[in-house]
Structures are given as C-alpha cells and as structure tokens.
Residue, then its C-alpha position, 0 to 999 in steps of 0.5 A: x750802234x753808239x759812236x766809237x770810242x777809245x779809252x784812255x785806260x782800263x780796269x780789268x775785272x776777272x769775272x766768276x761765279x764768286x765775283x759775278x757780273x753784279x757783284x762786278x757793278x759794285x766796284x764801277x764807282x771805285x774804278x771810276x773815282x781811280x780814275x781809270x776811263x773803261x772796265x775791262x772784263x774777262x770772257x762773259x759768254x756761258x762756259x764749262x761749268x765752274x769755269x774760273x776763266x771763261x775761256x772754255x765757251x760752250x754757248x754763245x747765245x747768251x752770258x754765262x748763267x753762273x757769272x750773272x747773266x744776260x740781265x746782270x751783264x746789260x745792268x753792269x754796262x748801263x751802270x758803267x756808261x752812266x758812270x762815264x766808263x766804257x766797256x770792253x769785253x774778251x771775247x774768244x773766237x777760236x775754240x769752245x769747251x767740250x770738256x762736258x759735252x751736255x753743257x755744249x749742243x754743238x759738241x754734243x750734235x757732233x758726238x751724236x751725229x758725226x758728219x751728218x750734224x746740222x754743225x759739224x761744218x763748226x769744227x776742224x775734224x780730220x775725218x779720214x785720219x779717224x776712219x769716220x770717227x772723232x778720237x775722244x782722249x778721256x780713257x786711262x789704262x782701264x780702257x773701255x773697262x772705264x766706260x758705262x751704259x746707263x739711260x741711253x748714253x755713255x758715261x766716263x766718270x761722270x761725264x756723258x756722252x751721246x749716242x747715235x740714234x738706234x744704236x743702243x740695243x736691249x742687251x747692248x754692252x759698252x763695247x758694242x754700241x761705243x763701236x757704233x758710234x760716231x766717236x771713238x774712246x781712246x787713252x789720253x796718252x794718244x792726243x799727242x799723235x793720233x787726234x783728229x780734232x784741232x785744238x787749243x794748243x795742246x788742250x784737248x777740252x778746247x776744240x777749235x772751230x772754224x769760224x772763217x766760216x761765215x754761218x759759224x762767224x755769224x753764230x758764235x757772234x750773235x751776242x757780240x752782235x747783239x752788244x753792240x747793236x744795244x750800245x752795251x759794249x764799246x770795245x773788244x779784246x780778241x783773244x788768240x788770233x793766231x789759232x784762226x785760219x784767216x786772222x785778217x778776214x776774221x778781223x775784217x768780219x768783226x770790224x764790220x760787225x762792231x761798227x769800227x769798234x775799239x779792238x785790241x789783238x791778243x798777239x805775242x810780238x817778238x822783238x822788232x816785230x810789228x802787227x801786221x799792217x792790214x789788220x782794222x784793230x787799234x793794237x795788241x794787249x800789251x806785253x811787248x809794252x811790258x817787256x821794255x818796261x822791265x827791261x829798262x828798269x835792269x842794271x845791265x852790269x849785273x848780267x854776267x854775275x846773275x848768268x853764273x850764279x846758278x851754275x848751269x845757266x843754259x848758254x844759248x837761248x836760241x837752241x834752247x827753244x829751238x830744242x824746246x819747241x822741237x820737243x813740243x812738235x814731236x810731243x804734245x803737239x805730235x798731232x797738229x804735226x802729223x795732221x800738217x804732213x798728211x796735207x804734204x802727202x799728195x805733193x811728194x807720194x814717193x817721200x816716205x812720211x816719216x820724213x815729211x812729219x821729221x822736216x814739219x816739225x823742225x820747220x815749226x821748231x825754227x820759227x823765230x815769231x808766233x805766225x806769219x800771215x801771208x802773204x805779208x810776213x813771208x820773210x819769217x816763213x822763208x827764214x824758217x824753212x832755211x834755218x830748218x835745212x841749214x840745221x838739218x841737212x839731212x833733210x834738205x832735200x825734204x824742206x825743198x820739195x815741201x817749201x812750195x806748198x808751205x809759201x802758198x798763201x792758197x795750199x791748206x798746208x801753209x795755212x795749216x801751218x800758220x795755225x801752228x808755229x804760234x801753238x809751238x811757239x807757246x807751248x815751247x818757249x812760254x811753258x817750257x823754255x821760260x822755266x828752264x833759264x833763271x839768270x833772272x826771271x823777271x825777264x821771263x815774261x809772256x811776249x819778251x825774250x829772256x836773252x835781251x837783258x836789259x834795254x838803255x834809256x835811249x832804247x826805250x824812247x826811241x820805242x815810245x816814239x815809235x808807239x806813239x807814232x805808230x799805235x797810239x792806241x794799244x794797250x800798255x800793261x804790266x801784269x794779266x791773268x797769263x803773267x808769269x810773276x805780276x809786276x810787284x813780283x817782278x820788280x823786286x826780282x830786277x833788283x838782284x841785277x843790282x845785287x850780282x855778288x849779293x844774290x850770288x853768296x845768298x843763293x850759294x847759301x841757300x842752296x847749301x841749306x836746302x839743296x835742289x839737284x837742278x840748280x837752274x830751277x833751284x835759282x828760279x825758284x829762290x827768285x819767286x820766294x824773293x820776289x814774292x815775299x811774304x807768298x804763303x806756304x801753300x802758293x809757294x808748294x803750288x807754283x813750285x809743282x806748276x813751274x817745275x813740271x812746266x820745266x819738264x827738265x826733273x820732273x813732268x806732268x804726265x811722269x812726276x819724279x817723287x823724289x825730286x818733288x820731295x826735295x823741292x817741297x823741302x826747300x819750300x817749307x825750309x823757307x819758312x821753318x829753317x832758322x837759317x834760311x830765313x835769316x838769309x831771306x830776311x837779310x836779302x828783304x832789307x835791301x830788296x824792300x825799298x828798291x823794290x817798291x822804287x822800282x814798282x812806283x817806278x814802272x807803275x807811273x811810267x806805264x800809266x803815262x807813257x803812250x798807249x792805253x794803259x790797263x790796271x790788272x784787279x788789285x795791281x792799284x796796290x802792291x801785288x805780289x803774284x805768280x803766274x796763275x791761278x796764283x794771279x787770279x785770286x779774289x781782290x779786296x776792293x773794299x780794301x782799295x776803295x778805303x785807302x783812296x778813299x783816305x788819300x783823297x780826302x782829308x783826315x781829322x787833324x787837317x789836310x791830308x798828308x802824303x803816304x809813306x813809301x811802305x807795306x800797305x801800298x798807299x803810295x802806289x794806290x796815290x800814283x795810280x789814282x793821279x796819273x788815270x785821273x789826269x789822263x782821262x780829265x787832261x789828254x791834251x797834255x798826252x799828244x806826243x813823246x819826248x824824252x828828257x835829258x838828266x845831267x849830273x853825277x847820277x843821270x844814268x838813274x832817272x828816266x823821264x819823258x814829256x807827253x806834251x804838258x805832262x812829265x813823268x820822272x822817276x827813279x832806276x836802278x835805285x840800289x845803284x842811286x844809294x851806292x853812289x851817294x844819292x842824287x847829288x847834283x843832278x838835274x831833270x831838263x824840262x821845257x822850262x815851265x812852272x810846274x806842279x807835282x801832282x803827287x806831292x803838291x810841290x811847285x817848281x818855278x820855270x827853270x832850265x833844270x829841276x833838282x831831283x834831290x828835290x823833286x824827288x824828296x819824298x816819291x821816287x817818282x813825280x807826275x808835273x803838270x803846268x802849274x795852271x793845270x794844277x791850278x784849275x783842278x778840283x779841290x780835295x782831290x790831290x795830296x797835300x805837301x808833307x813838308x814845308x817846300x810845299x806852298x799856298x795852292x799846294x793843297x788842290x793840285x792832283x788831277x781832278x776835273x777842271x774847265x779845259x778852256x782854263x788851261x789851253x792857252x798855257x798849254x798852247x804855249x808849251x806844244x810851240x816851245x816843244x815843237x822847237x825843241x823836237 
C-alpha cells in the first residue's frame, strides 16, 4: 500500500474504446508538462459493450477489455507515477449494466436462477410485488410476439436471456417457457410503476446493488482493492453516493479498503449545504465550486431585463421544481414511489394505498437537497415532511401517520427514502427544470440553483474562506462530462447579463425570423447557438432535440411532438442559412467575443488558484465551446494542445518568445493554465490560506482578486461593463506590498501600497503575481517573455518552472508574517 497522497490538480481523461487506456499513456507527458499534478480517469472497470461512459459496469474483476485492459491500465499508472503524477480513478459502487445480460454473470445468474442464484443477495429486488418474478421492461406493443426461442434461451431483438434449467421443452413455444421463468417480459411503458428492481434513477439498463453488503462490497471491490495493494492508484472519485443504502458505512468500507486513500464524493450540494461531517472523504467533485464561480462573473443588473426577455419566464422557481419533481415521482420514477408505500403499508393497514403512494410522492417533491443522512440532516427530512402537509392538506393527516417511520434512521422505508429524494431531485430539477427557465442559462448548471442570479465579490471570499478552512482539499472544476454547457460556453453566455437591452431587441429579433411556439425554450436555445458559436448544424439539431424533450414542456421522449420539432429544427438551420439570422448572430459575436474570452481567462485562473484541488476537464486547456453531453465528450485534439504549449514554452526563431494575443486559437488560455498548475504543483507554499483583496478606483466593482499566501490572482469581471465605463482608469489592486512578478506576461511591479490594473492588466485580462524571488528562482525557458517594453532584465525566466524551495522561503516567510498582521 503507497503512502497517501493529495493532489494539487487534476486532468481528467475520458476513457473508450477510441481513446483507450494506451492511447491515454501517451498523453502522460503532455498532462505532465501543463502542469497538472494527477491524471484523472473516467470508469475503468469492464462495461456493456461499446459503452462511451463506463458507467454501466458489468464485471468487476477486471478492466475493461475494450479500454485496454488490465495490462494497459498497470502500464498507464507506472508511466504516470514515473512521470510524477498520481492517479485517481472513478469508480461506481451503486449499480451495473444489464442492458445485455450475457455480458454480466451476475445479472445473467439472476434471470436464470431467480432467488435461488449464488447472487441474488446482489440485487435490490422487490420479489413480492413481482409475484416471484423480475419485470424485465424490454417489450414494445408487439408483446411476446417480439420474443423468440432459439438454442435454448430467449431472444429480444438480439439481446439474450436465460433460461431455467429444464424449463425449455421439445415442442416448447415462447409463451410457455417465458412463463416459466424467473423473469417476466413486460412493455417498457410499465417501468415507471410496475418495476421491481431499484435502479439508477429512471434507467432501467442500470440496476442497483446492494453493496452495504459486505460479500457484494467485497466482490464488486476486489480490483479497487487490488489497486491499491499494487500501488496503481492513489485516489478514488465515487460516483453517486446518494443511491447507497448507507452512504457513511460504505465511505467507511472504502476508507478502510484504500488505506486512508484521497476520496472525492460525487455529491450535489444545495446552497448552504454542507457534506455530512462524519463522511472519511477529502470533499466533492466540484459544482458547488463552480457554481460561485459563474455567479460571480454575473452583472446582477442585467437581471430583471434578461427574466422578461423571453416573455413567459416561470416566476417561481420553487414551485416549478417542486411541480417538476412532483411529475417525476408520479411518472418516471412511479416505481421507486409505490415500492416506498408498500414499505408504509404495515404501519397504517386502514389507510387506502393511494393516499400513501399521493403523500409519498409529494413528500419526495418537497425536498429542498439530494438526501438527508440520518440521522444527521434530520432537519431536511423534518422540513419536507412539513412543506408536504402544508401543500397538501388533504393529506395531513397521512404525512402525520407515515412521518414516524420516515424519521427512523432503523425503518426500511426512511432509508428507502434516502435513496430516493436524490433520484427525484435529479431527474426533476437538473432533466427538467433546468430546461424550462432560460433568463440566463448559464445559471442552469449541475448543482447550482438558477434562481440565485448573481453572487458579490464579498460572497464569494467569504465561500473561499470557508473552503479553505473547511475542505481544503476538494475538488474545483469548471465543466465535467455531465455539464450542461462547458465553461467557455457558459462564459460567453454570462455575458448577455451585461447586454440586457442588447439580448432583448436581438432575441425579439430572431424570433420574429425563425419563430418557436415555446418562447422559454426558444431564449435557451439562442442562448446555446450564442454561446457556443461556431457549434456546427449537426450538434446543434442534437442538443435542441435532447434539451427540448428534456424540457418535457413541447415535446417528450416517449410522445415527440413532429410539428413542434419541425420548427425547432427550422430555426436551427436558419441560424445558419438566414442571411438575416446570421447577421443578427454576427452582430451579437462582435461584442460577445472578447467579453467572452475575459470572462473564460477570468474563471479559468480563478479556478486554478482559488482553494481546492482544481480539475481541468479533456481539452478545457483551450477554449471549449461545448453542450451537455455527448456533445462534451467529444475526441480531443491533444496533438493540437501539446504543439500550442509546446510554442508558449519555448522560444520561436526570431528570438524570445512573445505573449499570445487574447483570440480564437486559444493560446492564451493554454498560457493561463500552464502557469497557474505549474505553480501550484512546484510552489504550494505560496497557496496556504485565502485573503481577498481590496480595489479602489473608478472601476473596483470589475476586479476580483485574492492572495493565497504568496501567490495573487487578479482578474477582470464584468468586462462589458469595464469598457462602457472607460477602462480602468485609476484603479488600483492592494496587495501586501511586496515586489512582485507576473508570471503571465513577465512584467514586474516594485513594493507599493497599490499596483495599477491599467497596468497590470495591459495585455491579459488577468494576472498570476508571485514574489519576485519566486519568479526569480524558476527555471529559464519555461515563462513567457514580456510583449512590450514594461517588461525588464529577468522578465524572460518568471513563469513557474521548478526551483530550490529553500530559494524562496526566507521571502516568503516574511510575506505569511506581513499577512498574518493584516487577517
């Protein structure tokens, strides 16, 4: 078992069959020379076949073949840690693939074996709501007419199933031995309340299992196990924790299987919420970091413009999610509701079960977070159970016989419960909810909550201080594969905060060019074109059907509207063929442009180097103008990547190297990222605590700026609103006064009680300072020259690079104790 380790960044990779775990090694040294400290990898383990994912596991013993294997996974981690990078790895505890049961023995034994399998302990079957039998939903309105007997087993399409020992005669047809067995054909239509297996929210190719249970946590964990003991792999990422029967225990299980090793919970956290205190892990995967950073880079007065702009704006988010998570429990997620009711049943006999399953599901619709874990968080549930009967009071009287049972941290139902507010919450506000408001979308992200527009630069210290303090090493990111826009997309979309009569005369515009009869979705979906622009005709037409049928307001999934998707395919196209539409488009990206890259430098360098360990999502080194998935998991161009940081780095053939212009081919985010990872892994001392800085000046609302102890990160906000006001003028940035080195341009600044920013920032809408003999100890070739003639001497070897740390801590002792008398 290796020591523990923390990272002080990450690189996450998607693993597939086209960027398989060999193909993965070969991108070690150019994650290495960004700068980032660990590589990051999506689910490993063998999954369905031609999974893009990996999180449909079906065999935990080994890595998935497709991906490379066991061989290619231990060659990556060895060329890894010879590379000095740590690994973490995803890993999913709470579900498998069954999508094709042949591919998983387990599910497989299940189908043939029923209660009697050596596994059936694995799975969370209701077997007294099936009469004995697993409801398999995989028929359509052919019925068993869809179903064929061939070599001994049933065949659905092209999808096999088992059959019982001695259950398939000569002479035998479908309908005979399907009765027979231990699972029963139903119509995909009876998942939503007839299913008796849990599940992964609404997916009914992902069962869950039961892996409170020490032989299915032993099992399903012996690779994991085996990772460790080998020294392959140094920290885990979990994903979906909530689904879990005992989230604590579970935690607790890993930690002791992992030796203590670095943990991160995919966890969803509302605002104000915190992670459970009891929980061994070092934080959560992020998006309640992300959150604040949209949020901050928000003009809060372009909020009453941008909410009437699409004229039908929903004016309370509380009661739409709570309706739209009422829609789930009665629908989607019918199932899990009746199941919880059934749990009930025994404690109140004379109630008619109607009631109970009504009172369930408007109790699961009034959560305001994922889950409560009891019996901490009990006040959550407590809130619930009364926003429930204070909605519905014809039902009191319900809420208040089942509420005992439900605040039980012993009675099955409450931990039933648990395992299902967080799948309603989800499917209900980040599948629906999200689609339905569009004042401005970049606030509809994973984990935030689109009614809390903007945050001050106040609030956001005070958070930094708070994560610094609390969770000093949870993750920070920007965009994920489960994003709903990446980060670039997102930044050029907060832009239209600032461009409120602007939006509003180009989106009434546009409408009346390519008219939507849904004017909510038609805003979001001019939004996407706007924000992620250039996008081409075939991912926009994709993501419009995804987002619009997510929406579930014009059209659906199951019941698509054809003349609604007509039109909406219509204004796609005209975005691209409408002399008239792209004008107003080209119009819009003339201003949106430059903001938009502020803005994405802005959040790039603030995530970096704020407190947390920050990840860099594939490719989000440049610019990354995505859409939720699988838009967002497209193939990367690390060739690409690795010959614009190779340019930055070095110098070209007219002598030293120049700064890169702000602008399309994304070098200067490539610089930003480069400088601030490689600082952060070479230089942690110079990121031990947070302190936010003061601006004075005509434009001091437009800087954020922080010190993390020796390094200082300035950058722009609100950059439309900078220009309307004439630039930065007289505003200072106040530092302890120190001299100082931009590690992005090479500039130097001399102790003072205040830098210029129309100085500092000349060139960057943003700037990394260190203490000057921090620049000065670093590494020649491995900083940017200065582009202009501010820029002296020394000015040619300041970026981050490796250096003796004794060079440096006398200077930064002196820092910690000036700032220690300013806290």
């Amino acid at each position: 078992m290796t020591a523990r380790r923390v990272p002080t960044s990450t690189y996450r990779l998607q693993v597939t069959a086209d960027f398989d775990l060999t193909t993965a090694q070969g991108v070690v040294d150019h994650i290495r020379d960004l700068g980032a400290d660990w590589v990051y990898l999506s689910p490993v383990l063998q999954a369905e076949p031609g999974s893009q994912h990996g999180y449909d596991v079906v065999d935990h013993t080994h890595v998935d073949t497709e991906r490379g294997g066991d061989d290619a996974f231990r060659a990556l981690a060895e060329a890894a840690h010879a590379a000095g990078l740590g690994v973490l790895v995803d890993v999913v505890p709470n579900h498998v693939g069954v999508a094709t049961p042949e591919a998983n023995p387990w599910w497989w034994s299940l189908l043939e074996s029923g209660q009697g399998s050596a596994v059936a302990w694995a799975f969370d079957v209701d077997w007294e709501a099936g009469d004995g039998r697993i409801r398999v939903p995989v028929l359509d309105d052919r019925l068993l007419d869809a179903v064929e007997l061939r070599d001994g087993k049933l065949f659905v399409g092209e999808t096999a199933y088992p059959t019982a020992p001695g259950t398939v005669q000569d002479g035998d047809d479908v309908e005979t031995v399907h009765a027979r067995q231990h699972y029963e054909f139903v119509h995909w239509k009876r998942a939503d309340h007839e299913l008796n297996y849990r599940r992964f929210f609404a997916v009914n190719t992902l069962a869950a299992i039961r892996v409170e249970e020490p032989e299915v946590f032993a099992a399903s964990h012996a690779a994991i196990g085996a990772w460790f003991r080998d020294g392959l792999v140094d920290g885990l990422r979990i994903d979906h924790p909530d689904g879990l029967y005992d989230p604590a225990g579970y935690l607790q299980d890993l930690h002791e299987l992992t030796g203590g090793a670095y943990t991160l919970v995919e966890k969803i956290l509302e605002p104000g919420e915190q992670l459970p205190s009891s929980w061994p892990v070092d934080g959560t995967t992020g998006y309640d970091a992300l959150a604040l950073v949209d949020r901050v880079l928000v003009d809060p007065a372009g909020e009453d413009a941008l909410t009437a702009a699409s004229g039908a704006e929903p004016a309370d988010w509380q009661q739409l999610t709570h309706d739209t998570r009422r829609g789930i429990a009665d629908g989607i997620l019918g199932s899990e509701v009746a199941r919880l009711a059934r749990l009930l049943a025994p404690e109140v006999p004379d109630l008619p079960q109607d009631r109970v399953v009504d009172a369930v599901a408007e109790i699961v619709a009034s959560f305001e977070v994922y889950r409560t874990y009891l019996p901490e968080g009990v006040h959550h549930l407590i809130d619930a159970l009364e926003r429930a009967a204070e909605s519905r009071p014809d039902l009191d009287d319900v809420i208040d016989r089942i509420a005992p049972s439900l605040v039980d941290p012993g009675h099955a139902a409450a931990i039933r419960l648990q395992q299902t507010s967080g799948m309603v919450m989800a499917k209900g506000v980040e599948d629906t909810a999200y689609y339905r408001t569009s004042r401005l979308t970049t606030l509809s992200e994973v984990g935030a909550d689109p009614s809390l527009f903007a945050v001050s630069v106040e609030d956001f210290h005070r958070a930094q201080r708070d994560r610094q303090g609390s969770w000093p090493h949870t993750m920070t990111t920007l965009t994920t594969h489960d994003t709903k826009r990446s980060e670039d997309t997102r930044a050029r979309i907060s832009v239209l905060a600032e461009l409120g009569s602007e939006w509003t005369a180009a989106l009434a515009r546009l409408q009346s060019l390519a008219p939507l009869d849904d004017a909510v979705f038609a805003d979001l979906l001019w939004q996407a074109i706007v924000g992620a622009r250039p996008a081409s005709r075939e991912r926009l037409h994709a993501y419009a059907e995804k987002a619009s049928r997510e929406a579930g307001d014009s059209t659906t999934w199951t019941e698509p509207d054809e003349a609604f998707e007509e039109q909406m395919h219509a204004l796609v196209d005209a975005a691209f063929d409408d002399p008239e539409v792209v004008a107003v488009l080209d119009e819009l990206d003339r201003t949106v442009d430059a903001a938009g890259w502020s803005n994405g430098l802005t959040q790039k360098l603030v995530q970096l180097t704020m407190p947390g360990v920050p990840d860099v999502y594939q490719g989000t080194e440049g610019w990354d103008r995505s859409l939720v998935d699988p838009d967002n998991r497209r193939p990367v161009d690390h060739a690409e990547l690795r010959h614009v940081l190779a340019t930055l780095d070095g110098p070209d053939d007219d002598g030293p190297e120049r700064l890169p212009a702000v602008g399309p081919d994304g070098a200067a985010k490539l610089l930003v990222v480069s400088r601030a990872l490689r600082l952060r892994r070479d230089r942690p001392e110079l990121f031990t605590r947070y302190l936010g800085l003061e601006a004075t000046g005509v434009a001091a609302d437009h800087v954020l700026a922080f010190d993390r102890g020796g390094a200082v990160t300035v950058a722009t906000r609100l950059p439309v609103g900078l220009e309307r006001v004439g630039g930065w003028a007289d505003t200072l940035v106040h530092p302890v006064p120190l001299d100082r080195v931009d590690l992005l341009t090479g500039r130097r600044f001399p102790a003072s009680r205040g830098i210029a920013l129309a100085d500092l920032l000349a060139d960057l809408p943003v700037a990394l300072l260190v203490p000057a003999e921090v620049a000065d100890a670093t590494t020649p070739g491995d900083a940017v020259a200065a582009s202009t003639p501010a820029s002296t001497g020394a000015g040619t070897t300041t970026a981050s690079g490796a250096g003796p740390d004794g060079a440096t801590v006398s200077d930064q002792q002196a820092e910690i104790e000036i700032l220690e008398g300013h806290a």
